[in-house]
C-alpha positions in Angstrom: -28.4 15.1 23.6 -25.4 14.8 21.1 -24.6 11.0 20.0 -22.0 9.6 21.5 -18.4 9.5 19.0 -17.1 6.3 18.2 -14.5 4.7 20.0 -11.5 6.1 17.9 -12.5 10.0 18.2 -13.5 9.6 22.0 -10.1 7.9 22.1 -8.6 11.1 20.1 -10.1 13.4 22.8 -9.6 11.8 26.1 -5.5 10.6 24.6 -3.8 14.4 25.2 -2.8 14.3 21.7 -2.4 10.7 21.0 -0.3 10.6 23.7 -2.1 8.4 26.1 -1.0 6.0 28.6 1.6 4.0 25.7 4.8 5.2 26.9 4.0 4.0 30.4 2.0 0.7 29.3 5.0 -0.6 27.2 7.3 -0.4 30.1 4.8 -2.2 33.0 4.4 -5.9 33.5 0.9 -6.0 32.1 0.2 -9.0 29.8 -1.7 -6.5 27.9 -2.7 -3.1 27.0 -5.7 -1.5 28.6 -8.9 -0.5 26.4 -8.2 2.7 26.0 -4.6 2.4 24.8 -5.8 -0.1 22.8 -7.6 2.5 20.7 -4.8 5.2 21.0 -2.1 2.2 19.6 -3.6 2.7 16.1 -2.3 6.4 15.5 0.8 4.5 16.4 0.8 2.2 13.9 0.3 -0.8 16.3 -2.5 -3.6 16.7 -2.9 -5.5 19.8 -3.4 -9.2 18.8 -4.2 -12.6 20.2 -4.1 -15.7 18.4 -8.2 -16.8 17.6 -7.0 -20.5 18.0 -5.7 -20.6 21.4 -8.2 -19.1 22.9 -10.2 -21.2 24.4 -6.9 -23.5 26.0 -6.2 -21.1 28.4 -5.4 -17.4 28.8 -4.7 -15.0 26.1 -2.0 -14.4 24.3 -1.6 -10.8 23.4 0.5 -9.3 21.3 1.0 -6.5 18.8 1.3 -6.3 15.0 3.6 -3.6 14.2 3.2 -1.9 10.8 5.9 -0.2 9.4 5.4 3.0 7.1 7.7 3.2 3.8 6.4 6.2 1.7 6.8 4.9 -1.8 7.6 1.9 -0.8 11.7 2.8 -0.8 13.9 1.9 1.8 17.1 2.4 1.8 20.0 0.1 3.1 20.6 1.6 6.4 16.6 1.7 7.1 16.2 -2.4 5.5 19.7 -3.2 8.1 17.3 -1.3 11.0 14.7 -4.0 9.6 16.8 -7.3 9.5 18.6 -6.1 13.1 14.7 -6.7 14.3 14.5 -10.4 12.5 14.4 -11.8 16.0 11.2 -10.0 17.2 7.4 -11.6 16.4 7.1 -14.9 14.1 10.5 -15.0 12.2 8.2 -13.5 9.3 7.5 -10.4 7.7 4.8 -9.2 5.4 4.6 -6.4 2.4 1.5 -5.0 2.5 -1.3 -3.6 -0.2 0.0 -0.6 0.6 4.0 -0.9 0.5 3.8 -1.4 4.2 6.0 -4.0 6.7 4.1 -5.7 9.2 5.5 -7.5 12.2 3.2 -9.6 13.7 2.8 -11.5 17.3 5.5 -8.7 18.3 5.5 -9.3 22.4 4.5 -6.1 24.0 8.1 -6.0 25.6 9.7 -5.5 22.3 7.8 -2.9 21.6 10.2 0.2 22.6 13.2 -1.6 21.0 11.4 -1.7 17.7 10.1 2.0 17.9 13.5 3.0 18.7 15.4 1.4 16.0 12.9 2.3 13.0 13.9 6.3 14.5 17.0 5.9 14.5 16.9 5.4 10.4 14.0 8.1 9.6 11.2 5.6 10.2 8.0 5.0 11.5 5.4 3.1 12.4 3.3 6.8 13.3 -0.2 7.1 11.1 0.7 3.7 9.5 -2.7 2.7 11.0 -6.0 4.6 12.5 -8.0 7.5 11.4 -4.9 9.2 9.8 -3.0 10.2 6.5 -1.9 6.0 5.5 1.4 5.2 3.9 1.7 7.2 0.3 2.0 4.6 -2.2 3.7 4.4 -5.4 4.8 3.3 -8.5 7.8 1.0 -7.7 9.0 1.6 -11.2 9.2 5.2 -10.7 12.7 6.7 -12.0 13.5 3.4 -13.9 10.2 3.2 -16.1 10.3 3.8 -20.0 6.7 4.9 -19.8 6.8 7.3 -16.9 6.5 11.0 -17.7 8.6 12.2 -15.3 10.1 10.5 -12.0 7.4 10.9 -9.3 9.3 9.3 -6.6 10.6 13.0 -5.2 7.0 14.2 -5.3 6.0 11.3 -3.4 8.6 11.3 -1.0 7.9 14.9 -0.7 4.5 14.9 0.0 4.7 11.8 2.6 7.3 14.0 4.7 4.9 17.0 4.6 1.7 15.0 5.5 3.2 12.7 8.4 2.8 14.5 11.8 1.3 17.7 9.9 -2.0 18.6 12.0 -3.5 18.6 9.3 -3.3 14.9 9.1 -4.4 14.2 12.7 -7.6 14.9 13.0 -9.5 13.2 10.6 -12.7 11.6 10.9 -11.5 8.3 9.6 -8.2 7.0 7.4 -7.4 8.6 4.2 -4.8 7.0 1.2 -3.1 8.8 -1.2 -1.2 7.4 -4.5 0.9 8.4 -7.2 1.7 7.1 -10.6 3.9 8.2 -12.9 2.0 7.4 -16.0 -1.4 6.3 -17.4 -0.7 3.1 -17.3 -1.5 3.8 -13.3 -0.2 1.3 -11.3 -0.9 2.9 -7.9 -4.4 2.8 -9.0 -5.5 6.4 -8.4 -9.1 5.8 -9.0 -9.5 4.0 -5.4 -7.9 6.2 -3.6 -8.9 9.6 -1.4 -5.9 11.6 -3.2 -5.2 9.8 -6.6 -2.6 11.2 -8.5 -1.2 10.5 -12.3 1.8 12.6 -13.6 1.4 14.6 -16.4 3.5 17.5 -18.3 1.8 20.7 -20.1 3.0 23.2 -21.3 1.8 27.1 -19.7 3.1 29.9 -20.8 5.6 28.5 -23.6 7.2 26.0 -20.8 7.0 22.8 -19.8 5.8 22.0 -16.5 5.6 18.7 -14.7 2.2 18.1 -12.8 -0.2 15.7 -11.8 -4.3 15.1 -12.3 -5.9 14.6 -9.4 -8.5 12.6 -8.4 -10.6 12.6 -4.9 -12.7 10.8 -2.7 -12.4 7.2 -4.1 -12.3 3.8 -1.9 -13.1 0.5 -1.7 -14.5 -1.4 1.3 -18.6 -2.6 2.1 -19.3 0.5 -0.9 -16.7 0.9 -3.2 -16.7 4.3 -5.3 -14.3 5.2 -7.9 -12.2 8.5 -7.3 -13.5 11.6 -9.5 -11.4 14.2 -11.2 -10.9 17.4 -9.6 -8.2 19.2 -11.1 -6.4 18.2 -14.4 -3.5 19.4 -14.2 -1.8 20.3 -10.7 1.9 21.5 -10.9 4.0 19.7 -8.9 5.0 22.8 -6.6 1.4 22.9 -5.7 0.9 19.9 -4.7 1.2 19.9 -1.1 -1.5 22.7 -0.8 -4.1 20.9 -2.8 -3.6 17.8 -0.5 -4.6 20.2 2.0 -7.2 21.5 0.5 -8.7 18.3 0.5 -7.7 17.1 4.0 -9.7 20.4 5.2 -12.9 19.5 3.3 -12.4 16.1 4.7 -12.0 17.5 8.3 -14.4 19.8 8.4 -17.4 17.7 6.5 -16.5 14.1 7.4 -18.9 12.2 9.4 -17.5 11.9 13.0 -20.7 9.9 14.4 -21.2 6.5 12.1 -17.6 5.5 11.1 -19.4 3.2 8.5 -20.1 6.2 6.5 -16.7 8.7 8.0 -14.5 7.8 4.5 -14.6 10.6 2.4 -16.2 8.8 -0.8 -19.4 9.3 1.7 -18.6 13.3 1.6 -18.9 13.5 -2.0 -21.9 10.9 -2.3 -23.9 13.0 0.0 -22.6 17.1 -0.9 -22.6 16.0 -4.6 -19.6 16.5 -7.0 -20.3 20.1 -7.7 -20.1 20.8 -4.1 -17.0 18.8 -3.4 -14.9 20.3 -6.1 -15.9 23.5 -5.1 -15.4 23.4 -1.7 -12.0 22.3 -2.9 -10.8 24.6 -5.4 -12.2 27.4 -2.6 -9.5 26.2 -0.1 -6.8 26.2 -2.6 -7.7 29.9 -4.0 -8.2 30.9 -0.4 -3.9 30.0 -0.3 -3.4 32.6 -3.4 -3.2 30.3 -5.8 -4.7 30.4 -9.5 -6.2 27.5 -10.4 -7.3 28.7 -13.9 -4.7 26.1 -15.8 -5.8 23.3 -13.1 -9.6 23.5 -14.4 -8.6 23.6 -17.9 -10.1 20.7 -19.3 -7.3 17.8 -20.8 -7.4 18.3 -24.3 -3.7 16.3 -24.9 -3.7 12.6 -26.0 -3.2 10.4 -23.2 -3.0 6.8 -25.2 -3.5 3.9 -22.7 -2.3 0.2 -23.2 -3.2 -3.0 -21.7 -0.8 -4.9 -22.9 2.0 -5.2 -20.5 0.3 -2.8 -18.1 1.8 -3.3 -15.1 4.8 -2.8 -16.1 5.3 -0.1 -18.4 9.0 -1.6 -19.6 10.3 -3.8 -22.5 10.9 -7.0 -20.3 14.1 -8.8 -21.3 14.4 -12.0 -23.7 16.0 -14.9 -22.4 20.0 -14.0 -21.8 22.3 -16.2 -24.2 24.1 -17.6 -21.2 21.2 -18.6 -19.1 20.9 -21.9 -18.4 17.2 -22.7 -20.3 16.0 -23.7 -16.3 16.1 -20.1 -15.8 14.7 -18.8 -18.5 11.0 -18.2 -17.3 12.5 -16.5 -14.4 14.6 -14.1 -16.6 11.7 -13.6 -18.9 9.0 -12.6 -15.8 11.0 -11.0 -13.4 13.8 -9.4 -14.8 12.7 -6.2 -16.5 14.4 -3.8 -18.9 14.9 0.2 -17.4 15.3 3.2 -19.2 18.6 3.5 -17.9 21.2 1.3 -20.9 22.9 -1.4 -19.2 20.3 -1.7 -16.3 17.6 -4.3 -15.1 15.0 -4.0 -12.6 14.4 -7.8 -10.8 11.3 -8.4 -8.9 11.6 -10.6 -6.0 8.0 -12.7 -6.1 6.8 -13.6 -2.7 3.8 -15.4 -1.8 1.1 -13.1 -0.7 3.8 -10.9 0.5 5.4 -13.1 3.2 9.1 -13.3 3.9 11.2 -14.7 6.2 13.7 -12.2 8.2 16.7 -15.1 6.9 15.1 -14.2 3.4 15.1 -10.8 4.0 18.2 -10.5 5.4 19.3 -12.6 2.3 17.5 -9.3 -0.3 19.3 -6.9 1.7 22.5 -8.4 0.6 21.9 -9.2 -2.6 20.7 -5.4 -3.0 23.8 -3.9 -1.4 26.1 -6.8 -4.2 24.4 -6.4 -7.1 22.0 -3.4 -7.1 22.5 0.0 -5.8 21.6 -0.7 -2.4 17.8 0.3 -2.3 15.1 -1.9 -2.0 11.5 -1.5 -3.2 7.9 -2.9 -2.1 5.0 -2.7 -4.3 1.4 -2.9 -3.6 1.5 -6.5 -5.2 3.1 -7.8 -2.7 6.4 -8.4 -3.9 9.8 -6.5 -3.9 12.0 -4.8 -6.4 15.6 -4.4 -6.9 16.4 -1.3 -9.0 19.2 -0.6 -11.0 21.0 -4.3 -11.4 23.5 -4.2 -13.5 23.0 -6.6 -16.6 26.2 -8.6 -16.2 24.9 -8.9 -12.9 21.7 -11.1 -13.2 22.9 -14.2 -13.9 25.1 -14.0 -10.5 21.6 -12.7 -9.0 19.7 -15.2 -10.2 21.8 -18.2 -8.5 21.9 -16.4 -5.5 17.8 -15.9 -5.0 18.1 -19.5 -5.9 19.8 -20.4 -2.7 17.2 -18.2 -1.1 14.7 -20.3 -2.0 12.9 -17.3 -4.0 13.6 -17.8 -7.3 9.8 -18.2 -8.1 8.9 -16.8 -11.7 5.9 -15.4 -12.8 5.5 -11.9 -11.0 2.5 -10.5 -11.8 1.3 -13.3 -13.3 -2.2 -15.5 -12.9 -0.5 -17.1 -9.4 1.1 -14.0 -8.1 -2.0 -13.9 -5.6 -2.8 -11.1 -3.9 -4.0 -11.6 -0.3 -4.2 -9.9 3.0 -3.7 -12.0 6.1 -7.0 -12.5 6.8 -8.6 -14.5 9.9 -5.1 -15.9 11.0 -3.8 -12.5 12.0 -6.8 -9.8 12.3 -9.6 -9.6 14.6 -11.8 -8.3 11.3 -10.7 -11.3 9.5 -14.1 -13.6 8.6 -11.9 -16.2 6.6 -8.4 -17.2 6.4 -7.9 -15.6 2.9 -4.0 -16.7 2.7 -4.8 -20.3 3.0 -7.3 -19.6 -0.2 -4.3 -18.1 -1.7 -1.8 -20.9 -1.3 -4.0 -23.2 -2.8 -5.4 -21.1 -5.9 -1.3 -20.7 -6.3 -1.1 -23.8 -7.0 -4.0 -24.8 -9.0 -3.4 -22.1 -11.3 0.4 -22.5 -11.6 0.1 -24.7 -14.4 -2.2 -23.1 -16.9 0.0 -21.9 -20.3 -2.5 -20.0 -22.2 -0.8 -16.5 -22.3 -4.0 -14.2 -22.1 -5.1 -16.0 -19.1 -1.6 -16.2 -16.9 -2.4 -12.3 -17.6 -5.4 -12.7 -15.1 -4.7 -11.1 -11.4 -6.2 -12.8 -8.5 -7.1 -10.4 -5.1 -8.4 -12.1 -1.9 -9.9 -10.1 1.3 -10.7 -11.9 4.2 -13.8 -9.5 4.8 -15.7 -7.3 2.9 -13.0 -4.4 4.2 -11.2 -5.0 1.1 -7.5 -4.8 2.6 -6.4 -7.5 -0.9 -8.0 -5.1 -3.2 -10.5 -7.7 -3.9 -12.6 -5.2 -5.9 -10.1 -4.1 -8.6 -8.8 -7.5 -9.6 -9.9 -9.8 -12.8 -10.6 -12.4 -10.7 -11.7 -11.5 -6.3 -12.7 -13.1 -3.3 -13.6 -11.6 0.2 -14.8 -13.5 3.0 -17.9 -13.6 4.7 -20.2 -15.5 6.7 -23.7 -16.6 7.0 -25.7 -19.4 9.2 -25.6 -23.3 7.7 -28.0 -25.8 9.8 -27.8 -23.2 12.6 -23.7 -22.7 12.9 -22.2 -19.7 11.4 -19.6 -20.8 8.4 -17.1 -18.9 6.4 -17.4 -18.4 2.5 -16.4 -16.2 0.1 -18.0 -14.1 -2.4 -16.7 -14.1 -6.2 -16.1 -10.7 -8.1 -14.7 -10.5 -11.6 -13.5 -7.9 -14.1 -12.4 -5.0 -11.8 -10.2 -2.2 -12.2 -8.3 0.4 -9.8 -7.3 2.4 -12.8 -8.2 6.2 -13.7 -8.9 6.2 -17.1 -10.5 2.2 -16.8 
């Protein structure tokens, strides 16, 4: 007799094609979703929640986090006005995720429809955000304003996110799948944890230059994290979509449907062997008529990697004459040089990623005064305002005062990374943003400059949602028995790296 499929691929099959019993669930008068729907919600981009807390005083109340996909982590201002229009929805609060994401969270199941309906009505989505599916495409946020960057990735991004979302190809997948792109070595998507990693490169083939990308499968983090290995060195842009494929076939076809412990595909690889997987690959790719001669070519061209001012990849500006000397470690951390003459990127730091809708609502108009209107998240949490003019920063700067967000140091030893742990998700072991408010300010004073260089990552399990693994300094909660009670606790991890070339 075959094993029984996990919940999620049962749930795939019995669903009609995802489509379930949602529609008519979110317009009854049930407190909650039913079990089944609570399975299908996740291809939706939905979790039901209840609050651990109040459990046990009386009856439960359920709700639904609601996570947002923005593919690169761009939005533009009519989708961020689609986003402050729903500031009255959930807890007053949102939260950038790892993964460029917007969560809404303790979203009643009433407003629901109203929030599906206005993310449509500005090209987005909360579709694949979550469940066994193609996740959000992340990016570098510097892409198009970085010195460093080969070329701007943020088309081929966008690109690719469009092609993938809804694509059947993405839909029946034995468990989630997350691809990245960077625009340089310096690799701040991190390519090497990722199932698609991808790091822009130019070459030149047959006497012209072509833009491109190396690409690197099959790597994750989690209970067993593996680093991504190299399949193809140089993939032209134009190809892109079919490699991606390619890979999403493999994955499909080999994936492991019965133990969703062991469904990512870093398990395909570890099991079939590398010589196997890159075969299997390349065979889909030639199978679409394409050579893939110049993509096996080993990298012979020098591809010089520096740590200093990694994560940034720009010449970040010196304190500005006119700035009052109060501001100055503000200018110094988050306002950063472009490419462009005459243009500053400004990162908006926010603690573990949390935001008020007032404080959103407040970015969204300092985007549309002093930017050009576009807004970015990052996977650290915080957001980005592209393409500030420079006479415009000190005018900025007194206005995300006001906000109340004027907090310096981005990237720094007390830019924390956490997910929301315990207080939001039913995985949650410990309440990893609580940890994360209090290392803030512990660490806030330390002046040493190599150390303030130090990145902190917490998880609130071993899942690894706050990149726990790639961080100087990680935590992840777990749990274990003390005088016969279960207590929370977290394990320490130090010296990691998400990086290809690390």
């Amino acid at each position: 007799m075959d094993k029984v499929l996990p919940g999620p691929e049962q749930a795939k099959i019995d669903a009609n094609y995802l489509r379930g019993t949602v529609a008519e669930e979110l317009n009854n008068d049930e407190a909650a979703f039913s079990k089944a729907t609570t399975a299908v919600l996740k291809f939706h981009g939905m979790y039901q929640q209840d609050d651990r807390d109040l459990r046990k005083a009386g009856p439960k109340q359920v709700s639904a986090m609601v996570r947002v996909g923005v593919p690169g982590g761009v939005l533009k201002p009519d989708q961020y006005l689609a986003l402050d229009r729903l500031s009255d929805i959930g807890n007053d609060t949102l939260r950038i995720t790892t993964r460029q994401d917007i969560q809404y969270h303790w979203v009643s199941i009433e407003d629901v429809p109203r929030v599906l309906r206005e993310l449509e009505s500005v090209g987005l989505t909360t579709r694949e955000a979550c469940g066994n599916s193609v996740r959000n495409v992340t990016a570098c946020p510097l892409a198009g304003v970085c010195s460093r960057e080969v070329f701007d990735i943020q088309p081929h991004s966008l690109r690719l996110a469009r092609h993938l979302l809804r694509n059947p190809k993405s839909q029946d997948l034995p468990r989630k799948f997350k691809i990245s792109v960077s625009g340089c070595d310096t690799d701040c998507a991190m390519a090497a944890i990722h199932d698609i990693g991808l790091v822009a490169r130019k070459k030149i083939v047959n006497g012209e230059e072509r833009n491109g990308f190396r690409l690197l499968a099959a790597g994750g983090l989690g209970s067993w994290p593996r680093p991504a290995m190299p399949i193809a060195e140089f993939v032209p842009v134009e190809e892109l979509a079919i490699w991606a494929e390619a890979i999403l076939e493999v994955f499909a076809q080999f994936g492991n449907r019965k133990d969703r412990n062991r469904a990512r595909m870093k398990f395909v690889l570890a099991e079939k062997g590398f010589d196997w997987f890159q075969n299997q690959i390349v065979s889909c790719v030639r199978e679409k008529g394409i050579d893939v001669s110049e993509s096996l070519t080993p990298w012979t061209e020098p591809a010089p990697f520096n740590r200093d001012g990694e994560s940034s990849g720009l010449v970040q500006i010196r304190p500005l004459g006119e700035t009052p000397k109060r501001d100055h470690g503000w200018v110094q951390t988050n306002v950063w040089r472009q490419k462009q003459n005459g243009l500053a990127a400004v990162w908006i730091k926010l603690p573990s990623g949390a935001i008020t809708t007032q404080q959103f609502d407040d970015i969204a108009n300092l985007a549309a005064t002093y930017g050009d209107g576009t807004i970015r998240t990052s996977a650290t949490q915080n957001i980005l305002l592209p393409n500030v003019p420079m006479e415009n920063v000190k005018a900025l700067h007194e206005k995300v005062v006001e906000s109340g967000l004027a907090a310096d140091g981005v990237h720094d030893i007390a830019d924390v990374v956490s997910c929301p742990g315990a207080e939001t998700c039913n995985l949650g072991i410990t309440k990893s943003r609580n940890l994360a408010e209090v290392l803030r300010d512990r660490v806030r004073a330390i002046g040493d400059e190599e150390s303030r260089k130090i990145q902190i990552k917490i998880s609130g399990c071993p899942n690894s949602c706050g990149q726990h693994h790639v961080a100087d300094i990680g935590f992840h909660g777990m749990s274990r028995k003390v005088e016969g009670d279960q207590a929370p606790y977290y394990q320490l991890l130090v010296g990691g790296s998400g990086r290809h070339n690390s």
